[in-house]
Backbone as CSV, one residue per row, in Angstrom:
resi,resn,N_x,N_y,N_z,CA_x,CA_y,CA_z,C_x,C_y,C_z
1,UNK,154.146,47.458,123.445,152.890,48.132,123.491,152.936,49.115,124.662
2,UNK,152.487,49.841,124.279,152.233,51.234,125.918,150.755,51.832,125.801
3,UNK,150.622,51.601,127.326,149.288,51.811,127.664,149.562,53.240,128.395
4,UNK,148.245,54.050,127.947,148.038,55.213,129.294,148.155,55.430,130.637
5,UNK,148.697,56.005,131.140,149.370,56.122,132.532,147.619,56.021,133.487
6,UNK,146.635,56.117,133.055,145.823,55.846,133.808,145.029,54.071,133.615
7,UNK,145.432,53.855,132.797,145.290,52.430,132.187,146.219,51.657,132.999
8,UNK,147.266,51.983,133.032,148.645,51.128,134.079,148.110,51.253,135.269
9,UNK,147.524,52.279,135.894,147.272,52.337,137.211,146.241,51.448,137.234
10,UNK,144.998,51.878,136.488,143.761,51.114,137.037,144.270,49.480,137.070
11,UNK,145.040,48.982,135.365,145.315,47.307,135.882,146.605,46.988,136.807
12,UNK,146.988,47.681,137.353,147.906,47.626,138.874,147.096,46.979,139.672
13,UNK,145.922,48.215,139.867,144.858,47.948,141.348,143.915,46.751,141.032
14,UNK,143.820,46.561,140.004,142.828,45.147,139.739,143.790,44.325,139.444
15,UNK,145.137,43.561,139.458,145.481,42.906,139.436,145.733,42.421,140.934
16,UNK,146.417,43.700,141.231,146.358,43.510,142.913,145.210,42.838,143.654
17,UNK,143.944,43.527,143.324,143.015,43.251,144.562,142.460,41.905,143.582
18,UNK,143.050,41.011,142.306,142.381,39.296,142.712,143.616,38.976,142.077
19,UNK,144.461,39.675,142.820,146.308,38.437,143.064,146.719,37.918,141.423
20,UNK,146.910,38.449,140.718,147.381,38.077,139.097,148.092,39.026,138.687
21,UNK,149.042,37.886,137.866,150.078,38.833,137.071,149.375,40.132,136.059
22,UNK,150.245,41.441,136.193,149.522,42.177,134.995,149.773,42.169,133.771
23,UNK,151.114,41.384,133.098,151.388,40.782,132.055,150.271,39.785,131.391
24,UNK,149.983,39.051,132.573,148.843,38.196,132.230,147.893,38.830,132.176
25,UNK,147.232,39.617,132.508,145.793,39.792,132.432,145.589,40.570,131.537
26,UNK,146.882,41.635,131.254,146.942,41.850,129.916,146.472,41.573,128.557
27,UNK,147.664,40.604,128.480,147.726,39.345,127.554,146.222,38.816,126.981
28,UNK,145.182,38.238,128.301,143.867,37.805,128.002,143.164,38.767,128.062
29,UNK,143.327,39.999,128.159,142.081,41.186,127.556,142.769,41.675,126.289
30,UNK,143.663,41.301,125.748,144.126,41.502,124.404,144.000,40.726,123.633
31,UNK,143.690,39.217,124.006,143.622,38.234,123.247,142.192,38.024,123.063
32,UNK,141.353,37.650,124.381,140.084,38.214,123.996,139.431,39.199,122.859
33,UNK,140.080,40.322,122.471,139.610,41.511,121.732,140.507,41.347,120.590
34,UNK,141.424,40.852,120.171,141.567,40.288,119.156,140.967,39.056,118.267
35,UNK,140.882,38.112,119.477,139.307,36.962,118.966,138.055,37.389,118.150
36,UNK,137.566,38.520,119.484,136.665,39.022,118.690,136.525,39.872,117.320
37,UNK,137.114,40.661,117.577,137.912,41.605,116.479,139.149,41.852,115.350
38,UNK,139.775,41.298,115.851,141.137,40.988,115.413,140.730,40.720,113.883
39,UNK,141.974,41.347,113.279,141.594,40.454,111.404,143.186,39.894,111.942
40,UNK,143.135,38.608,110.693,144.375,37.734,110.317,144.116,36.286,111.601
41,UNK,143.044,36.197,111.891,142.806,35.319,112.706,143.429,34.091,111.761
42,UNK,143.025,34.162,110.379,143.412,32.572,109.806,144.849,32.183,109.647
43,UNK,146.001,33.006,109.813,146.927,33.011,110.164,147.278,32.295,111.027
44,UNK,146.891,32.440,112.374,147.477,32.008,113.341,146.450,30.543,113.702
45,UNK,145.502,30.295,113.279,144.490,28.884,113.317,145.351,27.839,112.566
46,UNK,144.927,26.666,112.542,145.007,25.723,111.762,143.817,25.208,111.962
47,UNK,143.461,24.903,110.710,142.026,24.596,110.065,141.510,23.257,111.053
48,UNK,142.264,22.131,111.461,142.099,20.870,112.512,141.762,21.625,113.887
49,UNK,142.156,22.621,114.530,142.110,22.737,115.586,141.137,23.739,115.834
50,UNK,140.435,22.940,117.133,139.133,23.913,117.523,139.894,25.054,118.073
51,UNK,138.561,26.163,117.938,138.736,27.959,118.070,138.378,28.017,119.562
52,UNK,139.228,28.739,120.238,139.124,29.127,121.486,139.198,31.166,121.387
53,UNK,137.858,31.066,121.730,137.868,32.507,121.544,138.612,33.521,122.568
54,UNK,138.421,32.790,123.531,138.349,33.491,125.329,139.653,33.464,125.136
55,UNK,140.678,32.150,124.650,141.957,31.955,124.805,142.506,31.471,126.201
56,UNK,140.925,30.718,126.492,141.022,30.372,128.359,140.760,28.429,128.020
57,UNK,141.123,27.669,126.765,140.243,26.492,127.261,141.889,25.847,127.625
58,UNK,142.742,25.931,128.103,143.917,24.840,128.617,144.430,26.207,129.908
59,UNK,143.225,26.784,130.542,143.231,28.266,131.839,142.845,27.436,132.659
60,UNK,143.753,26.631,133.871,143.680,25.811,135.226,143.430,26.761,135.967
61,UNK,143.033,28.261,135.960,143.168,29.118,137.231,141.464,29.049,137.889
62,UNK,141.507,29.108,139.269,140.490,29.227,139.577,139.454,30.515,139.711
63,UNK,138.279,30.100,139.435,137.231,31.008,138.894,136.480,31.519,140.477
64,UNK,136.738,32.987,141.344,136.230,33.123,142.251,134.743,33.425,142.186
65,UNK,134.145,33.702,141.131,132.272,33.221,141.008,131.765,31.547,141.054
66,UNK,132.820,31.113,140.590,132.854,29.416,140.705,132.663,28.625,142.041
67,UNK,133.786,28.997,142.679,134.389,28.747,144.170,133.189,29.145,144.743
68,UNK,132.808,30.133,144.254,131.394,31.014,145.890,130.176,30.187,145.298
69,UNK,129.933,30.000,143.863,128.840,28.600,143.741,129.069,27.847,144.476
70,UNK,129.944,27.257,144.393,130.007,25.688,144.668,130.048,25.981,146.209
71,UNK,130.452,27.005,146.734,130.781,26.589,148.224,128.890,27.056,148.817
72,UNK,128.391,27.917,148.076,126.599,27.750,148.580,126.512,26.253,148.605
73,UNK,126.592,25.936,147.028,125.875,24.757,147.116,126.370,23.779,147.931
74,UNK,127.793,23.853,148.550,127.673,22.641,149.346,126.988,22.803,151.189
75,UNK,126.781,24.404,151.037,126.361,24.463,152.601,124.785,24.356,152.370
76,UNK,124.091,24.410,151.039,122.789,24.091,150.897,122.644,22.522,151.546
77,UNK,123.638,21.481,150.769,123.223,20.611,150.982,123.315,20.058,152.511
């Protein structure tokens, strides 16, 4: 796949500034927009297994809107 030379740059600098691969982040803004959009989804499903749209539910990475919750809430308490 080839992206626009201003497309490479911009996900350079946003991979950079929250530390992730750009293969990866790739990957999940393509997979994302194929979820949504994508035809031939039934292809790649099997009818037993739940639909993960995001393509994030077995994603251990940590969530920095998460982290800044939780860290209010623990100086609330």
């Amino acid at each position: 796949m080839h992206l626009g030379e201003n497309t490479v740059k911009r996900l350079g600098v946003h991979c950079s500034l929250v530390g992730r691969d750009r293969s990866a982040v790739a990957e999940e803004i393509l997979g994302t927009w194929l979820a949504r959009y994508g035809k031939g989804r039934a292809i790649f499903e099997a009818e037993d297994q739940p639909r993960d749209p995001a393509g994030d539910a077995d994603d251990d990475r940590l969530d920095v809107a998460t982290l800044e919750r939780e860290s209010a809430e623990e100086e609330a308490a």
